[in-house]
C-alpha positions as YAML, in Angstrom:
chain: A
units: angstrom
residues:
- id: 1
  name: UNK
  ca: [-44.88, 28.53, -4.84]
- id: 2
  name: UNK
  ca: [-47.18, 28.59, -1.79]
- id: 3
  name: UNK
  ca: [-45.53, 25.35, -0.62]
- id: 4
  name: UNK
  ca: [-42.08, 26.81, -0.40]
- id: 5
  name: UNK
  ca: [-43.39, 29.31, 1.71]
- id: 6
  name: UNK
  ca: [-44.99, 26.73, 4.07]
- id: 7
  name: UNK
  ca: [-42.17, 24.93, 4.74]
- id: 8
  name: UNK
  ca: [-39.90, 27.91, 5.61]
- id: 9
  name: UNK
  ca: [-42.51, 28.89, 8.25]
- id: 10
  name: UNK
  ca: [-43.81, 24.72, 9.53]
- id: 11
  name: UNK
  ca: [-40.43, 23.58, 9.35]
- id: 12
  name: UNK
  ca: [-37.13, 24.81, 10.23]
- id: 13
  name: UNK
  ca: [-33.96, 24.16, 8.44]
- id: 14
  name: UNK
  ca: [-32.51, 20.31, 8.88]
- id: 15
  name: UNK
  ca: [-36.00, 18.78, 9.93]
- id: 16
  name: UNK
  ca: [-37.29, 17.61, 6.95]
- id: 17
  name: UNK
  ca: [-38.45, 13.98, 7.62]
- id: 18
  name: UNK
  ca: [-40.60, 10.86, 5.74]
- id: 19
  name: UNK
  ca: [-41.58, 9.18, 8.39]
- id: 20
  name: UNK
  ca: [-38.37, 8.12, 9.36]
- id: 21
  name: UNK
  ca: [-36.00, 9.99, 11.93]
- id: 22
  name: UNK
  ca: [-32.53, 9.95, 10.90]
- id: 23
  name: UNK
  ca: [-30.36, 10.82, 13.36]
- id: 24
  name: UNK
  ca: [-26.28, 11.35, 14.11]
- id: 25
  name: UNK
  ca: [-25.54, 9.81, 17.83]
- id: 26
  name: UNK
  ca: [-22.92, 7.79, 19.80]
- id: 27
  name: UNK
  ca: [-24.76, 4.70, 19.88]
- id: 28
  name: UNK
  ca: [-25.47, 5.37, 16.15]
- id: 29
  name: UNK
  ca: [-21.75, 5.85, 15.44]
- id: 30
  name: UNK
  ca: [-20.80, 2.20, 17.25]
- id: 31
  name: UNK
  ca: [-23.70, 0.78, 15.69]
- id: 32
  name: UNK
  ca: [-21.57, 1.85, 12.04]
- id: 33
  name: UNK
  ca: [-18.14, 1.48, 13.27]
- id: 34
  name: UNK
  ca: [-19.24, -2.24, 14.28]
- id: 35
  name: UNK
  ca: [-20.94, -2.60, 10.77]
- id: 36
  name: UNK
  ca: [-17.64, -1.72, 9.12]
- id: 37
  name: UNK
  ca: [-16.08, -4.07, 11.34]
- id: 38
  name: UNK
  ca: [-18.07, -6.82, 10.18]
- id: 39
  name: UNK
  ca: [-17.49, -6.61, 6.63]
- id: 40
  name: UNK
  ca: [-13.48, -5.80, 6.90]
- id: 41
  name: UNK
  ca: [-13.43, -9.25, 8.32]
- id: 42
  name: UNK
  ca: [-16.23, -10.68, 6.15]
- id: 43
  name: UNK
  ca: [-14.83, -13.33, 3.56]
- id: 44
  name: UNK
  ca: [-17.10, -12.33, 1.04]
- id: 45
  name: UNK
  ca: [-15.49, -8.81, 0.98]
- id: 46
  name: UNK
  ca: [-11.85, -7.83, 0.20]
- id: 47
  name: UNK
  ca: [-11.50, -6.72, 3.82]
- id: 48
  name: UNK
  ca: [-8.25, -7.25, 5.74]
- id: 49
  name: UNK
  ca: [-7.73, -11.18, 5.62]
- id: 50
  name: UNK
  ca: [-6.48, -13.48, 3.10]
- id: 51
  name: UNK
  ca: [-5.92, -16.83, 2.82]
- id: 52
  name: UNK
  ca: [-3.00, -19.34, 2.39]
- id: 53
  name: UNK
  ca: [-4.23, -22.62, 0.99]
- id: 54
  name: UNK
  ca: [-0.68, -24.56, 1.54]
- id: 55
  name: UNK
  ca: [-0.47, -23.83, 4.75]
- id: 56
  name: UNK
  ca: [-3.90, -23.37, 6.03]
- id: 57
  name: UNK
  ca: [-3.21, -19.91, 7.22]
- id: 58
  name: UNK
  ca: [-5.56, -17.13, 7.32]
- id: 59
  name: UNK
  ca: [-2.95, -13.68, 6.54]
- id: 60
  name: UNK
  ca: [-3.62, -10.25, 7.97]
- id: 61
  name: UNK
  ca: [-1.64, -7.40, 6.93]
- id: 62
  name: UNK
  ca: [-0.31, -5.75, 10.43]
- id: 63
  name: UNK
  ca: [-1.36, -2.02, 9.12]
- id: 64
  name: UNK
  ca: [-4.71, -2.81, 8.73]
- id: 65
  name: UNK
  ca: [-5.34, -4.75, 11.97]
- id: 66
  name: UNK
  ca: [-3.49, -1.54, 13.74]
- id: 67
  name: UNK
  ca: [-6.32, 0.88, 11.29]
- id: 68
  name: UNK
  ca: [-8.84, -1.68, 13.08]
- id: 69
  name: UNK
  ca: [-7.53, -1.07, 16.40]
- id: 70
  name: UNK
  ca: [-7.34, 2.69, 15.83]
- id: 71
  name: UNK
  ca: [-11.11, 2.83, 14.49]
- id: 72
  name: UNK
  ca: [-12.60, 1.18, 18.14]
- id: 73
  name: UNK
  ca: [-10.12, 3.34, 20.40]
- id: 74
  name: UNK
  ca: [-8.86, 6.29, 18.23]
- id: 75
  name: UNK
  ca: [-6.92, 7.48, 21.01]
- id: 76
  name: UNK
  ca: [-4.33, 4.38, 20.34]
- id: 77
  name: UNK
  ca: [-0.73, 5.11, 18.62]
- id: 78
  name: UNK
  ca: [0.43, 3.02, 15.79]
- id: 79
  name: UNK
  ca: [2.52, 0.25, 17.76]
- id: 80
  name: UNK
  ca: [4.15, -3.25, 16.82]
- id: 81
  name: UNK
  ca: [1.74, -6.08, 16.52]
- id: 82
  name: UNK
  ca: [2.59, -9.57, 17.63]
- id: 83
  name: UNK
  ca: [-0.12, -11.93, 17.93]
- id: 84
  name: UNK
  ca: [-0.16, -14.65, 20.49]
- id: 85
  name: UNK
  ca: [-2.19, -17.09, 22.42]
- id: 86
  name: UNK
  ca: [-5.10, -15.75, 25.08]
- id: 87
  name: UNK
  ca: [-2.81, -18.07, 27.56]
- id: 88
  name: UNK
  ca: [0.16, -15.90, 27.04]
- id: 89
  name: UNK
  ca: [-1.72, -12.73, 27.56]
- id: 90
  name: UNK
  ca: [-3.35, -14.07, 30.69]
- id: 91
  name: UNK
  ca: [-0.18, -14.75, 31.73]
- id: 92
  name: UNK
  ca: [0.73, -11.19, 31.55]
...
């Protein structure tokens, strides 16, 4: 009992710690975004990619490469997707 009233009066409420300081921050929020990044496009994980042996192809589903380019810049509408070469774009 005497403990609970200790920590009422030492600590206030949300600043429990263990000797580790957990906190919620933009750099923190890339860090995970880039995390979940990796592993959408990590083989070991049924991410976004697939793979067609015949033709040596790796296959990504459009939606999900427009989800990945909504996650880094949420700001982006759901558009067409066409990929092509960095030479074309430079082109542009």
């Amino acid at each position: 009992m005497f403990w609970k009233k200790w920590f009422k009066k030492k600590r206030p409420a949300g600043s429990l710690t263990f000797g580790v300081k957990i906190t919620e921050c933009k750099k923190c929020d890339k860090f995970n975004k880039g995390t979940e990044l990796y592993n959408l496009f990590d083989w070991q994980y049924k991410g976004v990619m697939g793979y067609d042996k015949e033709a040596e192809e790796i296959l990504l589903a459009k939606e999900q490469l427009m989800r990945i380019i909504q996650m880094v810049n949420p700001a982006q509408l759901p558009r067409k997707i066409r990929l092509v070469s960095q030479e074309e774009i430079w082109k542009r």
